[in-house]
N, C-alpha and C positions, 0 to 999 in steps of 0.2 A: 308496854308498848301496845296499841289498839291499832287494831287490823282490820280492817273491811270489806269483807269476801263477799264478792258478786256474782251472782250465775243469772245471765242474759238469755234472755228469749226475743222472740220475734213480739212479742205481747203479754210478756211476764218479765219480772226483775226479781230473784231470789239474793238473801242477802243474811250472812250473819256478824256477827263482831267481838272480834275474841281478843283475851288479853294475854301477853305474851310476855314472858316465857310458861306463864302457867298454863297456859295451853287451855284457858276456860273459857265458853262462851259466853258472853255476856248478853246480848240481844242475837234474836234471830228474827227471821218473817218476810213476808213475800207480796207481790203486787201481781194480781192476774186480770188479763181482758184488757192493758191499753188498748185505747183507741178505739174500741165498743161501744165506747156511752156507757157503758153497764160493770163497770170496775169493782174488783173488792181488794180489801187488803186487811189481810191479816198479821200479828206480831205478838212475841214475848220479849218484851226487855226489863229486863232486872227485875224478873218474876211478876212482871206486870203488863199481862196479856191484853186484848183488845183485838177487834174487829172493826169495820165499818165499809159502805156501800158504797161506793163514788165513781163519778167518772174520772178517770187518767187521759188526758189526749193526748198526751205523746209520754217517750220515755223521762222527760226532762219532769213533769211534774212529777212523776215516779218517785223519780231521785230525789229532788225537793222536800215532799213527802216523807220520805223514809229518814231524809234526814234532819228533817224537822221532829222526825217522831223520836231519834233517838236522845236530841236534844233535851226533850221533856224527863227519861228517865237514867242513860246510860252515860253520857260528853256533855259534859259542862257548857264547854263550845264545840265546834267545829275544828277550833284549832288542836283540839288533842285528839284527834284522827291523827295518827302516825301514819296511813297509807293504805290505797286503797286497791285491791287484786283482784284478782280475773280471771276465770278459768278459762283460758285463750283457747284456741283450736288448731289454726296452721296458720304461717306465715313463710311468704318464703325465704329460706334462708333463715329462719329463728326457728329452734324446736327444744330449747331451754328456758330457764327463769328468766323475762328479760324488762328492764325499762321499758315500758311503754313511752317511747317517745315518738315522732313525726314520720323517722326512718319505720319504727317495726308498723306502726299503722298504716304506712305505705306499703308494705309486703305482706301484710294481711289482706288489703286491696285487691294486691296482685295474687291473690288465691282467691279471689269470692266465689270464682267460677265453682272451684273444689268445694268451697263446704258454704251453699247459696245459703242453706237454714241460720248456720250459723254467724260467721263473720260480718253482715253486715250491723244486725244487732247489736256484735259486739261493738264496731267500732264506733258505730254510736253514741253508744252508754260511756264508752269510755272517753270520748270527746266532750258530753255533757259534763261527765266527772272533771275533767282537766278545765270547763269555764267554771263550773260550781265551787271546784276547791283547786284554785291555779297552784299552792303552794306547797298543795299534798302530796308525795309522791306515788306513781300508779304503775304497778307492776302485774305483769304477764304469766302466768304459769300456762307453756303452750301444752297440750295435750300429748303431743309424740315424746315429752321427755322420759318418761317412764322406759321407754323403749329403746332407748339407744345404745344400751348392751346387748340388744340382738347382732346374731355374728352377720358379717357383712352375704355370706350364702343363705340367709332365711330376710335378709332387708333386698336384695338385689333382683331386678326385673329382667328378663330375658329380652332383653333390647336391644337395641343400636347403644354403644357407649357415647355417641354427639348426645343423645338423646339424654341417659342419664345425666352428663355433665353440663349441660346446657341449660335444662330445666327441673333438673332437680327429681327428675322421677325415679321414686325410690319407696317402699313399703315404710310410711312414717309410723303406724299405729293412733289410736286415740285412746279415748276412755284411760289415760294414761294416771293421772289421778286417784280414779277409783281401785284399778288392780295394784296400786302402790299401795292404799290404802289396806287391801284385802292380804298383800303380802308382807304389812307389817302387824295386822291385827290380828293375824289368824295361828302364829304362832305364838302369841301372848296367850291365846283362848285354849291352843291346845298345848301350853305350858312346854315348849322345845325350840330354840335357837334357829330363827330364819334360814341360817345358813347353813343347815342340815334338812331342810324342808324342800320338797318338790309338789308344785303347787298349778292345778287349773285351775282358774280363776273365769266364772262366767257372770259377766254383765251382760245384765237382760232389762231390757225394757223398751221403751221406742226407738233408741238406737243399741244395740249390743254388740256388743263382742267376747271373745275369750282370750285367755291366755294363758302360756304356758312360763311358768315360775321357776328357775332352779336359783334355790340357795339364796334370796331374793333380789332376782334382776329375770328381767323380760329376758327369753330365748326363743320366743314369736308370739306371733297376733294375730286375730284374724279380721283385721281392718289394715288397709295397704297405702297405698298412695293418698285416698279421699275417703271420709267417714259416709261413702255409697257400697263399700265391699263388703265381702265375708257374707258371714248368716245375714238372712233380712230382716229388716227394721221394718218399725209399724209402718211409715210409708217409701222409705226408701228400698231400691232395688236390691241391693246385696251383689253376691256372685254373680255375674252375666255376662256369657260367650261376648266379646266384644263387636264378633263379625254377626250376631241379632242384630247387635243396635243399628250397622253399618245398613243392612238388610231393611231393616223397617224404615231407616231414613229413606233408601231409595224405592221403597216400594208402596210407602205411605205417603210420602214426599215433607216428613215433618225437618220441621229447620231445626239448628242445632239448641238454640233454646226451648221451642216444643218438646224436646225431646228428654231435655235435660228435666221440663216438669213433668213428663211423663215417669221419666226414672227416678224422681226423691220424690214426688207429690202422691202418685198415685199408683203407686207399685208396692212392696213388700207386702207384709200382712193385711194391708185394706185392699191392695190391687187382688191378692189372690183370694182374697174370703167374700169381696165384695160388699162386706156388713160393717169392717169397722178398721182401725189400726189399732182400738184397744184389747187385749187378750177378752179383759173382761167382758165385752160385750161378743167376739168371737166364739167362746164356752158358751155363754148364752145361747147364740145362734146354734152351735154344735149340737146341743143338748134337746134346741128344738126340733131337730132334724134335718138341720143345713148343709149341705154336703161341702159345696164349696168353704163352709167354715169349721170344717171336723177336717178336710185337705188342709187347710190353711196350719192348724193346729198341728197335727199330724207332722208337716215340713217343716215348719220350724221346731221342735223337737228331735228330727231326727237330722238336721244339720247340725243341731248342737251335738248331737251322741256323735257326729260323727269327725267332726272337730277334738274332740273327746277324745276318741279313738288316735286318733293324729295325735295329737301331745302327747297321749301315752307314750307311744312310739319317739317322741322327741326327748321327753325326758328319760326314756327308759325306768324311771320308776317314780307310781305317786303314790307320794301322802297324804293329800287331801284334794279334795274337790269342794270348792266353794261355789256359791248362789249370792248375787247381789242384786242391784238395780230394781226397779216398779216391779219385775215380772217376777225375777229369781227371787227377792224376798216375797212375795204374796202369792204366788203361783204357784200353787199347792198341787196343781193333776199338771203341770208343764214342768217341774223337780221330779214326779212321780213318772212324768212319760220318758224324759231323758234318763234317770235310771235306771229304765226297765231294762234287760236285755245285756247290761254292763257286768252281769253277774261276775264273765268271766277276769272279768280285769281288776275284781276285786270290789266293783262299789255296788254298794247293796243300802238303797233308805230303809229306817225300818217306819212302818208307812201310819205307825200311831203318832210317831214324833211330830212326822213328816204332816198331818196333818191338822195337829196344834199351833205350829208353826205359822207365824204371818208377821214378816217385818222385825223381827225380835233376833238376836243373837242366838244362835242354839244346834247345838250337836243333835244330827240327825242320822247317825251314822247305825245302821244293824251291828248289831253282838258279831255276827260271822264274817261282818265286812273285813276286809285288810285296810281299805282304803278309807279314811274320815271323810264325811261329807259335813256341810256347814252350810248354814245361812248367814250371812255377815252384811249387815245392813252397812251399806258405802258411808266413807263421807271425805268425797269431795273436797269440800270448803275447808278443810282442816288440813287437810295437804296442799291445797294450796296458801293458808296461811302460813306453815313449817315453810316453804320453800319462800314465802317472801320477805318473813323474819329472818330467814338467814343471809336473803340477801340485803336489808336494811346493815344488819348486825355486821356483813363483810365490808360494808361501803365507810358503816363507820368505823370500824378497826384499820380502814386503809386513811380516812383520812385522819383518824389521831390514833397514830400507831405509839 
Protein backbone atom coordinates (compact mmCIF):
# COMPACT_ATOMS: atom_id res chain seq x y z
CA UNK A 1 0.00 0.00 0.00
CA UNK A 2 1.55 3.66 -0.76
CA UNK A 3 0.98 6.30 1.46
CA UNK A 4 1.54 9.95 0.87
CA UNK A 5 2.48 11.88 4.02
CA UNK A 6 2.22 15.62 3.86
CA UNK A 7 3.34 18.22 6.13
CA UNK A 8 1.92 21.84 5.08
CA UNK A 9 3.14 25.13 5.54
CA UNK A 10 2.08 28.65 4.85
CA UNK A 11 4.87 28.44 1.91
CA UNK A 12 6.39 24.98 2.08
CA UNK A 13 4.83 21.47 1.39
CA UNK A 14 7.04 18.55 2.88
CA UNK A 15 6.14 15.19 1.81
CA UNK A 16 7.30 11.54 1.96
CA UNK A 17 6.02 8.09 0.51
CA UNK A 18 6.11 4.98 2.21
CA UNK A 19 5.11 1.57 1.44
CA UNK A 20 3.09 -0.27 3.72
CA UNK A 21 3.16 -2.66 5.74
CA UNK A 22 6.92 -2.54 5.37
CA UNK A 23 6.85 0.53 6.84
CA UNK A 24 9.73 1.67 4.08
CA UNK A 25 10.23 5.05 2.68
CA UNK A 26 10.28 5.17 -0.79
CA UNK A 27 10.52 8.90 -1.80
CA UNK A 28 10.84 11.88 0.24
CA UNK A 29 11.49 15.85 -0.38
CA UNK A 30 10.15 19.12 0.06
CA UNK A 31 9.05 22.54 -1.78
CA UNK A 32 10.13 25.76 0.08
CA UNK A 33 9.32 29.73 -0.75
CA UNK A 34 5.70 29.36 -2.65
CA UNK A 35 4.71 32.30 -3.86
CA UNK A 36 8.28 34.14 -3.69
CA UNK A 37 9.19 33.91 -7.27
CA UNK A 38 12.34 32.40 -5.87
CA UNK A 39 11.22 28.56 -5.13
CA UNK A 40 13.39 25.48 -4.59
CA UNK A 41 12.67 22.00 -4.25
CA UNK A 42 14.54 19.36 -3.34
CA UNK A 43 13.97 15.16 -3.47
CA UNK A 44 15.11 11.50 -3.00
CA UNK A 45 13.11 9.00 -4.76
CA UNK A 46 14.22 5.51 -5.09
CA UNK A 47 17.64 6.76 -4.37
CA UNK A 48 17.53 9.14 -6.99
CA UNK A 49 18.08 12.62 -5.48
CA UNK A 50 17.80 15.87 -7.33
CA UNK A 51 17.37 19.59 -6.91
CA UNK A 52 16.24 22.37 -8.82
CA UNK A 53 15.38 26.47 -8.63
CA UNK A 54 11.96 27.46 -9.72
CA UNK A 55 9.16 29.38 -8.98
CA UNK A 56 5.83 27.74 -7.19
CA UNK A 57 2.98 30.33 -7.33
CA UNK A 58 0.72 28.78 -5.29
CA UNK A 59 0.44 25.39 -3.36
CA UNK A 60 -1.34 23.73 -6.38
CA UNK A 61 1.87 23.81 -8.66
CA UNK A 62 3.62 22.47 -5.47
CA UNK A 63 1.63 19.45 -5.62
CA UNK A 64 1.60 18.93 -9.43
CA UNK A 65 5.27 19.16 -9.13
CA UNK A 66 5.85 16.60 -6.52
CA UNK A 67 3.68 14.56 -8.26
CA UNK A 68 4.90 14.72 -11.34
CA UNK A 69 8.22 14.08 -9.73
CA UNK A 70 7.28 10.95 -8.34
CA UNK A 71 5.80 9.62 -11.37
CA UNK A 72 9.27 9.66 -12.99
CA UNK A 73 10.86 7.35 -10.43
CA UNK A 74 8.46 5.82 -7.55
CA UNK A 75 4.22 5.23 -9.10
CA UNK A 76 3.70 4.08 -12.26
CA UNK A 77 0.70 6.14 -12.17
CA UNK A 78 -1.15 8.26 -10.01
CA UNK A 79 -3.54 5.61 -9.53
CA UNK A 80 -1.35 3.42 -7.15
CA UNK A 81 -1.31 6.38 -4.57
CA UNK A 82 -3.39 4.29 -2.13
CA UNK A 83 -4.13 7.75 -0.11
CA UNK A 84 -2.96 10.66 0.86
CA UNK A 85 -2.37 12.00 4.90
CA UNK A 86 -1.98 15.01 6.71
CA UNK A 87 -0.59 15.95 9.70
CA UNK A 88 -4.00 17.80 10.75
CA UNK A 89 -3.71 20.20 13.76
CA UNK A 90 -7.47 20.93 15.31
CA UNK A 91 -10.87 20.70 14.25
CA UNK A 92 -13.59 21.03 16.14
CA UNK A 93 -15.04 18.16 17.36
CA UNK A 94 -12.28 15.75 15.52
CA UNK A 95 -9.09 14.94 17.52
CA UNK A 96 -8.66 11.33 15.93
CA UNK A 97 -7.53 9.65 12.63
CA UNK A 98 -10.33 10.96 10.46
CA UNK A 99 -11.60 11.13 6.57
CA UNK A 100 -11.00 14.27 5.43
CA UNK A 101 -14.25 14.91 4.00
CA UNK A 102 -16.45 18.36 3.70
CA UNK A 103 -17.82 17.97 7.41
CA UNK A 104 -14.11 17.69 9.06
CA UNK A 105 -12.83 20.70 6.81
CA UNK A 106 -15.53 22.60 7.84
CA UNK A 107 -14.59 22.31 11.54
CA UNK A 108 -11.15 22.95 10.81
CA UNK A 109 -12.51 26.27 9.37
CA UNK A 110 -14.16 26.67 12.52
CA UNK A 111 -10.80 26.67 14.50
CA UNK A 112 -8.58 28.87 12.18
CA UNK A 113 -8.90 31.42 14.63
CA UNK A 114 -7.02 28.72 17.15
CA UNK A 115 -4.15 27.61 15.16
CA UNK A 116 -4.06 30.99 12.15
CA UNK A 117 -0.21 29.42 11.11
CA UNK A 118 -1.68 26.37 10.58
CA UNK A 119 -5.11 25.31 9.33
CA UNK A 120 -5.42 27.44 6.66
CA UNK A 121 -2.63 25.96 4.62
CA UNK A 122 -3.88 22.90 5.49
CA UNK A 123 -7.10 23.10 4.16
CA UNK A 124 -5.90 24.13 1.18
CA UNK A 125 -3.46 21.60 0.32
CA UNK A 126 -5.87 19.31 1.14
CA UNK A 127 -8.68 20.75 -1.29
CA UNK A 128 -5.95 20.88 -4.11
CA UNK A 129 -5.23 17.20 -3.16
CA UNK A 130 -9.21 16.13 -3.40
CA UNK A 131 -9.23 18.22 -7.28
CA UNK A 132 -5.71 16.73 -8.20
CA UNK A 133 -6.65 13.08 -7.18
CA UNK A 134 -10.73 12.95 -6.76
CA UNK A 135 -10.53 9.11 -6.32
CA UNK A 136 -7.64 8.96 -3.78
CA UNK A 137 -8.61 8.75 -0.33
CA UNK A 138 -7.28 11.77 2.12
CA UNK A 139 -7.01 11.29 5.60
CA UNK A 140 -6.31 13.34 8.76
CA UNK A 141 -4.05 12.57 11.63
CA UNK A 142 -5.23 15.45 14.05
CA UNK A 143 -2.51 16.42 16.32
CA UNK A 144 -4.46 16.21 20.09
CA UNK A 145 -4.73 12.31 19.26
CA UNK A 146 -1.76 11.47 21.01
CA UNK A 147 -3.38 12.97 24.16
CA UNK A 148 -6.37 11.69 24.79
CA UNK A 149 -5.34 9.42 27.74
CA UNK A 150 -4.73 12.38 29.58
CA UNK A 151 -7.02 12.10 32.85
CA UNK A 152 -9.94 14.24 32.52
CA UNK A 153 -8.10 16.67 35.84
CA UNK A 154 -4.91 17.48 33.87
CA UNK A 155 -7.39 18.14 30.19
CA UNK A 156 -10.05 20.41 32.15
CA UNK A 157 -10.02 24.27 32.35
CA UNK A 158 -11.19 26.14 35.39
CA UNK A 159 -14.33 27.54 33.68
CA UNK A 160 -17.83 28.02 33.56
CA UNK A 161 -19.07 24.29 32.40
CA UNK A 162 -21.74 26.26 29.33
CA UNK A 163 -18.31 27.18 28.30
CA UNK A 164 -16.53 23.86 28.16
CA UNK A 165 -19.67 22.28 26.64
CA UNK A 166 -20.50 24.67 24.22
CA UNK A 167 -17.35 25.26 22.66
CA UNK A 168 -15.26 22.77 23.37
CA UNK A 169 -12.70 24.29 25.55
CA UNK A 170 -10.49 21.88 26.89
CA UNK A 171 -6.52 21.34 27.13
CA UNK A 172 -6.32 19.45 23.45
CA UNK A 173 -2.39 19.19 23.16
CA UNK A 174 -0.37 19.13 19.90
CA UNK A 175 3.02 17.92 18.58
CA UNK A 176 0.83 14.74 19.20
CA UNK A 177 2.72 12.71 16.54
CA UNK A 178 6.12 13.49 17.41
CA UNK A 179 5.88 12.36 21.34
CA UNK A 180 4.11 9.24 20.04
CA UNK A 181 6.79 8.91 17.95
CA UNK A 182 9.58 9.51 20.87
CA UNK A 183 7.33 7.12 23.13
CA UNK A 184 7.50 4.24 20.94
CA UNK A 185 11.19 4.75 19.76
CA UNK A 186 12.92 5.24 22.78
CA UNK A 187 12.18 2.21 24.41
CA UNK A 188 13.36 0.17 21.24
CA UNK A 189 16.72 2.24 21.72
CA UNK A 190 16.97 1.79 25.37
CA UNK A 191 15.99 -2.15 24.84
CA UNK A 192 12.77 -2.19 27.76
CA UNK A 193 9.03 -2.48 27.25
CA UNK A 194 7.14 0.93 26.73
CA UNK A 195 4.94 -0.04 29.42
CA UNK A 196 7.44 -0.05 32.06
CA UNK A 197 8.92 3.37 30.93
CA UNK A 198 8.32 6.80 32.32
CA UNK A 199 9.01 9.27 29.94
CA UNK A 200 9.47 13.44 29.16
CA UNK A 201 9.49 13.81 26.11
CA UNK A 202 10.62 17.47 24.75
CA UNK A 203 9.88 18.87 21.42
CA UNK A 204 11.80 21.92 20.60
CA UNK A 205 11.93 23.90 17.83
CA UNK A 206 9.68 26.86 16.49
CA UNK A 207 6.76 25.46 18.11
CA UNK A 208 7.44 23.18 21.16
CA UNK A 209 6.28 21.46 23.73
CA UNK A 210 6.82 18.59 26.39
CA UNK A 211 5.43 15.79 27.59
CA UNK A 212 4.90 13.69 30.28
CA UNK A 213 4.85 9.60 29.20
CA UNK A 214 3.65 6.91 31.73
CA UNK A 215 3.78 3.36 30.39
CA UNK A 216 3.09 4.87 26.79
CA UNK A 217 0.12 7.15 26.71
CA UNK A 218 0.11 11.08 27.39
CA UNK A 219 -0.62 11.99 31.22
CA UNK A 220 -0.10 15.85 30.11
CA UNK A 221 1.26 18.50 27.95
CA UNK A 222 2.16 21.56 27.81
CA UNK A 223 0.25 22.91 24.82
CA UNK A 224 -3.73 23.46 26.09
CA UNK A 225 -6.60 24.42 24.15
CA UNK A 226 -4.41 26.22 20.92
CA UNK A 227 -0.75 25.49 19.75
CA UNK A 228 -0.09 29.66 21.37
CA UNK A 229 0.52 28.02 25.18
CA UNK A 230 3.03 26.39 27.41
CA UNK A 231 6.90 27.35 26.72
CA UNK A 232 7.38 29.83 23.86
CA UNK A 233 7.69 29.32 20.31
CA UNK A 234 10.02 31.05 17.85
CA UNK A 235 7.22 33.60 17.35
CA UNK A 236 4.30 32.61 19.26
CA UNK A 237 3.39 33.83 22.73
CA UNK A 238 3.36 30.81 24.99
CA UNK A 239 2.12 31.14 28.56
CA UNK A 240 0.34 34.61 29.14
CA UNK A 241 -1.68 36.05 32.13
CA UNK A 242 -4.82 36.24 30.09
CA UNK A 243 -5.98 39.64 31.88
CA UNK A 244 -2.30 41.34 29.75
CA UNK A 245 -3.74 40.66 26.79
CA UNK A 246 -7.39 42.13 28.11
CA UNK A 247 -5.11 45.21 29.41
CA UNK A 248 -3.08 45.96 26.36
CA UNK A 249 -6.39 45.67 24.16
CA UNK A 250 -7.69 48.57 26.31
CA UNK A 251 -4.88 50.55 26.78
CA UNK A 252 -3.42 50.17 23.31
CA UNK A 253 -6.62 50.04 21.73
CA UNK A 254 -5.48 47.11 19.40
CA UNK A 255 -8.47 45.06 17.89
CA UNK A 256 -8.90 41.41 18.35
CA UNK A 257 -7.08 40.52 15.36
CA UNK A 258 -3.97 43.13 15.84
CA UNK A 259 -3.67 41.31 18.66
CA UNK A 260 -3.84 38.00 17.69
CA UNK A 261 -0.74 38.95 15.25
CA UNK A 262 0.96 40.53 17.94
CA UNK A 263 0.73 37.25 20.08
CA UNK A 264 1.84 34.25 17.19
CA UNK A 265 3.86 36.75 14.83
CA UNK A 266 5.84 38.59 16.98
CA UNK A 267 6.17 37.45 20.25
CA UNK A 268 7.99 34.39 21.63
CA UNK A 269 11.79 34.05 21.05
CA UNK A 270 11.92 36.79 18.25
CA UNK A 271 9.61 39.17 20.31
CA UNK A 272 11.84 38.75 23.39
CA UNK A 273 15.53 38.52 21.81
CA UNK A 274 14.40 41.11 19.16
CA UNK A 275 17.21 39.36 16.76
CA UNK A 276 15.39 36.40 15.48
CA UNK A 277 12.88 33.29 16.09
CA UNK A 278 15.90 31.09 15.11
CA UNK A 279 17.96 29.64 18.24
CA UNK A 280 20.69 29.66 15.88
CA UNK A 281 20.88 33.08 14.97
CA UNK A 282 19.80 34.02 18.88
CA UNK A 283 23.34 32.11 20.20
CA UNK A 284 24.88 34.12 17.73
CA UNK A 285 23.57 37.35 18.94
CA UNK A 286 24.21 36.05 22.75
CA UNK A 287 27.66 35.35 22.02
CA UNK A 288 28.07 38.87 20.58
CA UNK A 289 26.94 40.44 23.50
CA UNK A 290 23.27 40.74 23.12
CA UNK A 291 21.58 40.90 26.07
CA UNK A 292 18.11 40.74 25.10
CA UNK A 293 19.33 37.45 23.25
CA UNK A 294 21.37 35.70 26.20
CA UNK A 295 17.46 36.78 28.24
CA UNK A 296 15.82 35.20 25.29
CA UNK A 297 18.12 31.99 25.69
CA UNK A 298 18.18 31.96 29.13
CA UNK A 299 13.96 31.71 29.30
CA UNK A 300 13.34 29.51 27.20
CA UNK A 301 15.74 26.98 28.96
CA UNK A 302 14.49 27.48 32.08
CA UNK A 303 10.80 26.97 31.28
CA UNK A 304 11.60 23.89 29.85
CA UNK A 305 13.63 22.82 33.26
CA UNK A 306 10.88 23.96 34.68
CA UNK A 307 8.27 21.95 32.93
CA UNK A 308 10.63 19.26 33.72
CA UNK A 309 10.40 19.62 37.20
CA UNK A 310 6.43 19.45 36.95
CA UNK A 311 6.39 15.99 35.11
CA UNK A 312 8.73 14.80 37.47
CA UNK A 313 6.32 15.49 40.13
CA UNK A 314 3.40 13.98 37.70
CA UNK A 315 4.99 10.88 37.04
CA UNK A 316 6.52 10.34 40.27
CA UNK A 317 9.43 8.60 38.63
CA UNK A 318 11.53 8.97 35.32
CA UNK A 319 13.42 6.89 33.12
CA UNK A 320 14.34 9.03 30.59
CA UNK A 321 14.37 12.36 29.22
CA UNK A 322 14.22 12.83 25.68
CA UNK A 323 15.20 15.88 22.96
CA UNK A 324 13.68 16.10 19.62
CA UNK A 325 12.44 18.63 17.19
CA UNK A 326 15.15 21.59 15.06
CA UNK A 327 16.18 22.82 18.50
CA UNK A 328 16.29 19.54 20.96
CA UNK A 329 18.25 17.54 18.21
CA UNK A 330 20.93 20.30 17.15
CA UNK A 331 20.95 22.49 20.30
CA UNK A 332 23.77 21.48 21.76
CA UNK A 333 24.28 24.63 24.74
CA UNK A 334 20.04 24.63 25.00
CA UNK A 335 20.28 20.32 26.04
CA UNK A 336 23.36 21.54 27.99
CA UNK A 337 21.41 24.80 29.77
CA UNK A 338 18.17 22.59 30.59
CA UNK A 339 20.35 20.00 32.14
CA UNK A 340 22.17 21.96 34.27
CA UNK A 341 21.01 22.26 37.76
CA UNK A 342 18.66 18.93 37.36
CA UNK A 343 21.38 17.13 39.19
CA UNK A 344 19.12 16.42 41.85
CA UNK A 345 16.48 14.58 40.09
CA UNK A 346 18.71 12.40 38.64
CA UNK A 347 19.54 13.89 34.95
CA UNK A 348 23.02 14.59 34.36
CA UNK A 349 24.27 14.98 30.22
CA UNK A 350 27.72 13.92 30.08
CA UNK A 351 28.73 17.00 28.12
CA UNK A 352 31.50 15.07 25.62
CA UNK A 353 28.54 13.04 24.27
CA UNK A 354 26.36 15.96 24.61
CA UNK A 355 28.42 17.71 22.20
CA UNK A 356 29.10 15.31 19.38
CA UNK A 357 25.65 15.07 19.11
CA UNK A 358 23.47 16.90 16.28
CA UNK A 359 20.37 15.41 14.80
CA UNK A 360 21.54 11.61 15.20
CA UNK A 361 20.04 9.16 17.70
CA UNK A 362 22.26 8.83 20.68
CA UNK A 363 22.66 8.15 24.47
CA UNK A 364 23.75 11.17 26.23
CA UNK A 365 23.23 10.13 29.36
CA UNK A 366 26.41 10.67 32.36
CA UNK A 367 27.83 7.24 34.09
CA UNK A 368 26.16 8.68 37.52
CA UNK A 369 22.99 9.85 35.95
CA UNK A 370 19.79 7.54 37.16
CA UNK A 371 17.75 9.14 34.74
CA UNK A 372 18.60 8.29 30.56
CA UNK A 373 18.81 11.31 28.57
CA UNK A 374 18.43 10.88 24.48
CA UNK A 375 18.29 12.67 21.54
CA UNK A 376 15.62 10.96 19.28
CA UNK A 377 15.27 12.66 16.15
CA UNK A 378 11.18 12.83 15.47
CA UNK A 379 9.30 11.53 12.63
CA UNK A 380 6.34 12.69 12.17
CA UNK A 381 5.30 11.29 8.86
CA UNK A 382 5.56 7.78 9.92
CA UNK A 383 3.06 8.01 12.50
CA UNK A 384 1.05 9.42 10.70
CA UNK A 385 1.34 6.91 7.79
CA UNK A 386 0.84 3.82 10.75
CA UNK A 387 -2.46 5.61 11.76
CA UNK A 388 -3.78 5.99 8.33
CA UNK A 389 -2.72 2.44 7.18
CA UNK A 390 -4.70 1.35 9.81
CA UNK A 391 -7.35 3.14 9.05
CA UNK A 392 -7.50 2.16 5.25
CA UNK A 393 -6.89 -1.59 6.47
CA UNK A 394 -10.15 -1.07 9.14
CA UNK A 395 -12.38 0.24 6.40
CA UNK A 396 -11.47 -2.49 4.25
CA UNK A 397 -11.97 -5.53 6.70
CA UNK A 398 -15.42 -3.75 7.35
CA UNK A 399 -16.37 -3.79 4.02
CA UNK A 400 -15.36 -7.51 3.10
CA UNK A 401 -15.29 -8.97 6.29
Amino acid sequence: MRILVTNVGSTSLKYNLYDFPREQSLASGRVERIGSGKGTAAWNHGGHPGSVEQAFASHREAIEFILEKLKDHVLATLDALDCVAFKTVIAKGYVGCEWLDETVLRAMQDYVFLAPAHNPPYIKAIRLFREILPDTPLIGLFEPAFHLTMPDYARVYPIPKAWREKHRIQRYGFHGASHRYISERLPQLMNRPKEALNLITCHLGGSSSLCAIAGGKSMDTSLGFTPQTGIFHGSRIGDFDPFAVLFLMREEGYTIDAMVEELTRKSGLLGLSGVSEDMRDIEAAMDAGNPDAALAFQSFCYHIKKYIGAYTAVLGRVDALAFAGGIGERGVRVREEVCRGLEHLGIRLDPQKNAACSATEMDLTAPEASVAVWVVPTNEELIVARAAYEKLESADAAANP
